[in-house]
KOLBAZA-525634 format. One record per residue (C-alpha): x, y, z; residue in one letter. Coordinates in steps of 0.25 Angstrom, whole numbers, plus 5000, padded with zeros to 4 digits. Layout:
BEGIN
@east: X north: Y up: Z residuo: A
...
***
This chain:
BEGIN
@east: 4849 north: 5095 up: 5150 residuo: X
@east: 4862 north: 5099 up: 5144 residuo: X
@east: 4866 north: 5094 up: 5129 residuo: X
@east: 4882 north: 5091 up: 5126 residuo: X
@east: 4887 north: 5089 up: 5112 residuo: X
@east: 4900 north: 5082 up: 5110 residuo: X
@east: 4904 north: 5087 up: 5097 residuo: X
@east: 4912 north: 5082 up: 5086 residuo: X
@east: 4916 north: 5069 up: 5088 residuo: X
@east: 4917 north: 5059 up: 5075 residuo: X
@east: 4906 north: 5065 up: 5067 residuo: X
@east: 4898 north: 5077 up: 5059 residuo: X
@east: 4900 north: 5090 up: 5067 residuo: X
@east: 4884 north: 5092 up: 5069 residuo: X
@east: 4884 north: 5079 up: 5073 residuo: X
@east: 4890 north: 5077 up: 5087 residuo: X
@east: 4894 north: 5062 up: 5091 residuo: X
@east: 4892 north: 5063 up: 5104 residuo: X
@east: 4883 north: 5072 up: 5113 residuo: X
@east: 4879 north: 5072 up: 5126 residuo: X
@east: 4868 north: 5078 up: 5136 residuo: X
@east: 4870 north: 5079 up: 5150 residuo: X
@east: 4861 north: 5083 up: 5161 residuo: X
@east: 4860 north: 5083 up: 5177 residuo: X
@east: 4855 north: 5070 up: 5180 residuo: X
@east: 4844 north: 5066 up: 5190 residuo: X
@east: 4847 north: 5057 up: 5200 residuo: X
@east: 4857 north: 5055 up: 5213 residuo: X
@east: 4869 north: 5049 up: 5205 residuo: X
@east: 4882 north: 5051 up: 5211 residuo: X
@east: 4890 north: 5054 up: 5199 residuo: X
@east: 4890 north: 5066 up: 5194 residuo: X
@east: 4891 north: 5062 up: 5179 residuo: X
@east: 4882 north: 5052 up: 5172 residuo: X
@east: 4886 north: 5049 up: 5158 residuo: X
@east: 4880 north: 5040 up: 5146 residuo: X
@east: 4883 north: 5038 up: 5132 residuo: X
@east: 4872 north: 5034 up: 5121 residuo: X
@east: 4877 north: 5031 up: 5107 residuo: X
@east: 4865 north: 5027 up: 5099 residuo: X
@east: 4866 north: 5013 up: 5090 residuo: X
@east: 4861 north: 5022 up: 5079 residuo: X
@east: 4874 north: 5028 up: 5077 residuo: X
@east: 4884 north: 5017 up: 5081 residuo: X
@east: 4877 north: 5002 up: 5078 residuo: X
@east: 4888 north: 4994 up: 5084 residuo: X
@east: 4887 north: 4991 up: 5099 residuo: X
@east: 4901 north: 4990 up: 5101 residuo: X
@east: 4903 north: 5004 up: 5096 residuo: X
@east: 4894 north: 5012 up: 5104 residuo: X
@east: 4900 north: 5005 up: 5116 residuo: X
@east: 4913 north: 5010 up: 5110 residuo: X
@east: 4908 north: 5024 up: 5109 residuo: X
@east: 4901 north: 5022 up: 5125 residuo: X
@east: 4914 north: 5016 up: 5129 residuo: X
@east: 4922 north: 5029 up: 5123 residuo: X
@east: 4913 north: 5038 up: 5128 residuo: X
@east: 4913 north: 5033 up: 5143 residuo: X
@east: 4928 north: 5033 up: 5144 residuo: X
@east: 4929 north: 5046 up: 5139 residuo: X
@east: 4920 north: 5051 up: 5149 residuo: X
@east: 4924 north: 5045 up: 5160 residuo: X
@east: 4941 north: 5049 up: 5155 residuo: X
@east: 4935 north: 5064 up: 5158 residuo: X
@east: 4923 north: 5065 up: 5166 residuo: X
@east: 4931 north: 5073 up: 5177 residuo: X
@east: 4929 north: 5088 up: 5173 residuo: X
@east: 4914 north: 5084 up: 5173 residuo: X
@east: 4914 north: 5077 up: 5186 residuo: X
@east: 4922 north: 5088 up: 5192 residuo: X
@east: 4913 north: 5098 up: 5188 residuo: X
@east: 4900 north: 5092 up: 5193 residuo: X
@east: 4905 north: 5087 up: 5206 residuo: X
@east: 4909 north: 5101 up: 5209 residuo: X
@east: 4894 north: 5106 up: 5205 residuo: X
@east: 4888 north: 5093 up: 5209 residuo: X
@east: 4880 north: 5091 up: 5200 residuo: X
@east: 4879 north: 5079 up: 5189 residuo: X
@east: 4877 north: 5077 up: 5176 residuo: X
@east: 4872 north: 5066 up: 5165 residuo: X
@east: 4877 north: 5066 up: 5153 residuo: X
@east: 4874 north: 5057 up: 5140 residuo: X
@east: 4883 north: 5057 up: 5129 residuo: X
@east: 4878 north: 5053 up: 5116 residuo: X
@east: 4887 north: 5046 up: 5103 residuo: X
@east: 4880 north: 5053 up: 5090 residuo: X
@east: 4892 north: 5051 up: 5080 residuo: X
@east: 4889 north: 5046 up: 5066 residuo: X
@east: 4903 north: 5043 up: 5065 residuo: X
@east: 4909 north: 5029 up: 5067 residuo: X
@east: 4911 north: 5026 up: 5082 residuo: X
@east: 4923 north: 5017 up: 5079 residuo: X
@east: 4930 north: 5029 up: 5076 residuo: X
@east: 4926 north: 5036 up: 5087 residuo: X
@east: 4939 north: 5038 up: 5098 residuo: X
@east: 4940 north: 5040 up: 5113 residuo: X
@east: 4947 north: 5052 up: 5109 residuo: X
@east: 4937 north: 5057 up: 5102 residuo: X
@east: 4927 north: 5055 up: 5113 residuo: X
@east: 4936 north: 5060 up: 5124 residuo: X
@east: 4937 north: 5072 up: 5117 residuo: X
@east: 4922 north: 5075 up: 5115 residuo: X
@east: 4922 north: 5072 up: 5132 residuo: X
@east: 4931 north: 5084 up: 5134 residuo: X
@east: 4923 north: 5094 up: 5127 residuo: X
@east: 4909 north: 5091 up: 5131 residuo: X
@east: 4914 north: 5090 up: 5147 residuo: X
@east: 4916 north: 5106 up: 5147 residuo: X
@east: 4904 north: 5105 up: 5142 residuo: X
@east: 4896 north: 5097 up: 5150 residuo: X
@east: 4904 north: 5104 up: 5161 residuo: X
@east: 4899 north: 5119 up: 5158 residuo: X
@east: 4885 north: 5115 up: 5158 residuo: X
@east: 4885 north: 5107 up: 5170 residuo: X
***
């Protein structure tokens, strides 16, 4: 099982809001990515923002999941991934753009380890 950190986003530098862990799953799925998003009630109380930060997080995704789909259809392999909120900062002032950008850098990632 491969770890991913997305790192940086809203928060203490040692502390990474979000991180991720992928592995190839088990199963006959026909899609070659299978994504899920966990942020725990610990850290964001209010239901409506963890939705918020679900929401953010599946658009982002899905706005650039090209690359990875690309790359494992030419391997044909798969891949799950599950992608963890772990920010102390406030989620309200957590933006798409800030998200999106964290999607960008982990994808090579993933990618290389793949």
């Amino acid at each position: 099982m491969h770890c991913y950190v997305l790192k940086g986003l809203l928060g203490k530098p040692e502390t990474p809001p979000l991180s991720g862990m992928a592995k190839a799953p088990a199963g006959n799925n026909e899609l070659p990515v299978r994504v899920g998003f966990a942020v725990p009630k610990k850290l964001v109380p209010l239901a409506v923002d963890r939705n918020r930060i679900k929401r953010l997080l599946r658009e982002a995704f899905r706005k650039n999941k090209e690359q990875l789909y690309t790359l494992l259809h030419t391997r044909d392999s798969r891949i799950s991934i599950v992608v963890m909120y772990r920010a102390g900062a406030s989620p309200k002032k957590l933006s798409y753009a800030d998200i999106e950008r964290e999607w960008k850098e982990i994808i090579p990632k993933i990618i290389a380890a793949a």
